[in-house]
C-alpha positions in Angstrom: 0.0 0.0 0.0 1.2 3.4 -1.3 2.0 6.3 1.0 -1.5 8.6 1.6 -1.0 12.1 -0.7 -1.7 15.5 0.1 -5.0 17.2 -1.0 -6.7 20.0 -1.3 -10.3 19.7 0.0 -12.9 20.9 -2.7 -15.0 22.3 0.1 -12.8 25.0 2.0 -9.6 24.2 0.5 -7.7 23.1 3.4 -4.8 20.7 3.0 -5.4 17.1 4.3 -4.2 13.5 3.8 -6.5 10.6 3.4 -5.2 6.8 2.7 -8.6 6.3 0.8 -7.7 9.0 -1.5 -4.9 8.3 -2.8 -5.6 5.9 -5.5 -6.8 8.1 -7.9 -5.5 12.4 -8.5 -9.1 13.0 -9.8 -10.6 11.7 -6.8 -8.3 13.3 -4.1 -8.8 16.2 -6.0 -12.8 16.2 -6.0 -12.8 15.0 -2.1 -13.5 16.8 1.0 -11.8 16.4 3.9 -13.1 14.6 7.2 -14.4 17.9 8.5 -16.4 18.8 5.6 -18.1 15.4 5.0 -18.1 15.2 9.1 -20.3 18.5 8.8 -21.9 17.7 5.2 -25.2 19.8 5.6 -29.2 19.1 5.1 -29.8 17.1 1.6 -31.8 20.4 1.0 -28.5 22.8 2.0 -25.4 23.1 0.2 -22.3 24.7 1.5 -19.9 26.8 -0.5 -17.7 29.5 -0.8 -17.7 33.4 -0.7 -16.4 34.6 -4.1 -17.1 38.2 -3.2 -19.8 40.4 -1.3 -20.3 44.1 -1.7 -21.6 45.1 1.7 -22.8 48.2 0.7 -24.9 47.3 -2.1 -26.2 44.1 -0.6 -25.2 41.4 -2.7 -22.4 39.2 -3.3 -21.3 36.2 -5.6 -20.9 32.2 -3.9 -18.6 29.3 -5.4 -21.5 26.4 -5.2 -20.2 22.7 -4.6 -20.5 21.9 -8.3 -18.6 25.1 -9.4 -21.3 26.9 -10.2 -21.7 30.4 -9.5 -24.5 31.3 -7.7 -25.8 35.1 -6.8 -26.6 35.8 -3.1 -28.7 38.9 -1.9 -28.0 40.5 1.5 -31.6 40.0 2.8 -30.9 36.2 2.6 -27.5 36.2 4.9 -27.8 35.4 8.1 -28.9 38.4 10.5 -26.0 40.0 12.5 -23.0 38.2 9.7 -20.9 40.1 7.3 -19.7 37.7 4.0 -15.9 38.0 3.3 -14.2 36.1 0.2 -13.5 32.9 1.3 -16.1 32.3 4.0 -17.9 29.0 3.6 -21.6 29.2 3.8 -24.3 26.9 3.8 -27.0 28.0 1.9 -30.5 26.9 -0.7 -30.4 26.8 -3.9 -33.4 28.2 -6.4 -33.6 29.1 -9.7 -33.6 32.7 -10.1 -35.2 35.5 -12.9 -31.2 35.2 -14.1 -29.6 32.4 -13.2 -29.6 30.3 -9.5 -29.4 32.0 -6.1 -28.8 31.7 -2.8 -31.4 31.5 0.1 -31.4 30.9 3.6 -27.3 32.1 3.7 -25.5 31.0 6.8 -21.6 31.0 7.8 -20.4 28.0 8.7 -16.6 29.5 8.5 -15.0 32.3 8.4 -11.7 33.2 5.9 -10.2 34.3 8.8 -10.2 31.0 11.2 -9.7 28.6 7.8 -6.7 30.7 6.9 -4.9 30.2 10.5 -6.5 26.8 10.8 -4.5 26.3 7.3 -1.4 27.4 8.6 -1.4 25.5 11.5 -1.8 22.3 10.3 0.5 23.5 7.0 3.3 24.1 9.9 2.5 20.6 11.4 3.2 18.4 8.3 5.9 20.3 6.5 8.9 19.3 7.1 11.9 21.2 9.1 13.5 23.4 6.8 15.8 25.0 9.2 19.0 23.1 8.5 18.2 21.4 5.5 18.3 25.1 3.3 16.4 25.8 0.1 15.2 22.8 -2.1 17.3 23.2 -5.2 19.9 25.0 -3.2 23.5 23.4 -2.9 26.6 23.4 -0.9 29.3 25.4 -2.4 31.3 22.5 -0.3 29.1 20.0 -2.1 29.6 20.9 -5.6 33.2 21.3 -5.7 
């Protein structure tokens, strides 16, 4: 049995290693990682991601779980919660006059906490650079 990989989950894009996932690129590349399918939300909910919000007029664009784009109003976000790029959300999806939309809009995460939460574990797996140097980097000592 192979050595697990490390993936990117599809959901919030945090790195993560699975053994079950590493058969297959297009797989590990498509999965989520044990938090997200932990946390998976109501088969009428979807969660996705915060391409942008304008806060001052009200309306925003979110990254669906199938790619899709999907156009949020202000009215629909949770009361009391401000959307940044990169939040995940959970959220309904209806057809629109235009296209699909988003209703019923609630954070699950912010960018913030995913970003640190990303660095942490990013510090835990990578390996100790310290005294190794630079990949690609030799020892003047080495090459002579």
């Amino acid at each position: 049995m192979s050595q697990p990989t490390l993936s990117s989950c599809s959901v919030c894009g945090a790195p993560f290693t699975d053994a079950r996932d590493h058969r297959s690129a297009a797989r590990a590349q498509a999965a989520a990682c044990h938090v997200c399918r932990r946390h998976a939300p109501a088969a009428d909910r979807e969660r996705g991601l915060v391409l942008g919000f304008n806060r001052r007029r009200r309306f925003g664009f979110l990254r669906a779980s199938d790619g899709r784009r999907v156009f949020c109003r202000g009215a629909e976000v949770e009361p009391g919660r401000r959307l940044r790029k990169g939040d995940v959300v959970v959220f309904r999806r209806v057809a629109g006059r235009r296209g699909p939309e988003a209703q019923d809009v609630s954070m699950e995460a912010s960018s913030a906490d995913l970003k640190a939460w990303t660095a942490r574990l990013v510090a835990s797996v990578a390996p100790d650079r310290g005294s190794a140097g630079r990949r690609g980097s030799r020892n003047r000592a080495d090459s002579l």
